[in-house]
C-alpha positions, 0 to 999 in steps of 0.5 A: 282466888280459886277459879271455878265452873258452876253447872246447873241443872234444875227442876227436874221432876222425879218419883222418890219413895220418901216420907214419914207419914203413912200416906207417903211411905208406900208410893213415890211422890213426885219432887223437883230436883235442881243441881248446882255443882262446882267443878275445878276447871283448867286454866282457860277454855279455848275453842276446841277444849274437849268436854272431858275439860268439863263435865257432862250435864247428863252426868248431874242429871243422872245422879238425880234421876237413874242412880237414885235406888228404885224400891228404897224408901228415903225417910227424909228428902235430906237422905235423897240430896246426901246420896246425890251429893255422894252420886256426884263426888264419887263420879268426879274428882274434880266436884268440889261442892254440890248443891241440891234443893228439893221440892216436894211437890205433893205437899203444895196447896197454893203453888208454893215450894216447900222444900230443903236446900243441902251443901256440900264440899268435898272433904 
């Protein structure tokens, strides 16, 4: 068995221009993204293992938020998690599998999530 670390970072609420329909292809709408990212650890974290050992939730937060293109239009919510996953393995090496889901927030009338999950390993 391969050891792994799992980083989460969920339900962040970011504005994305996506959309196919006329209504949603001029103004972001809102999404709630969430991260699951496995990363390839050392052999052991000891007390005063440096996070370089790890990586930084902020990093997972920034593929999601900042590193999206502001002003690109993303036809399909698929599009926004593929250039997320490509955000996270283009940072690190040491990504082996990103999960992302989104919701899209706007289209909910009753609270429920609507959305699409995208896995993908490192090839």
């Amino acid at each position: 068995m391969t050891d792994r670390l799992t980083l989460n970072v969920h339900d962040l609420e970011v504005m994305v221009l996506t959309g196919i329909y006329s209504e949603e292809t001029h103004l972001p709408q809102p999404l709630r993204i969430s991260l699951t990212v496995d990363l390839a650890v050392p052999d052991r974290f000891d007390p005063d293992t440096p996070l370089s050992a790890s990586k930084n939730y902020l990093d997972l937060k920034h593929a999601a938020t900042t590193a999206l293109p502001t002003g690109v239009h993303f036809t399909l919510v698929e599009a926004v998690a593929e250039h997320i996953c490509e955000t996270l393995f283009l940072q690190d090496a040491r990504v082996t599998r990103v999960e992302v889901s989104i919701v899209k927030l706007a289209i909910a009338e009753a609270g429920e999530s609507i959305g699409i999950t995208l896995v993908r390993n490192r090839r």
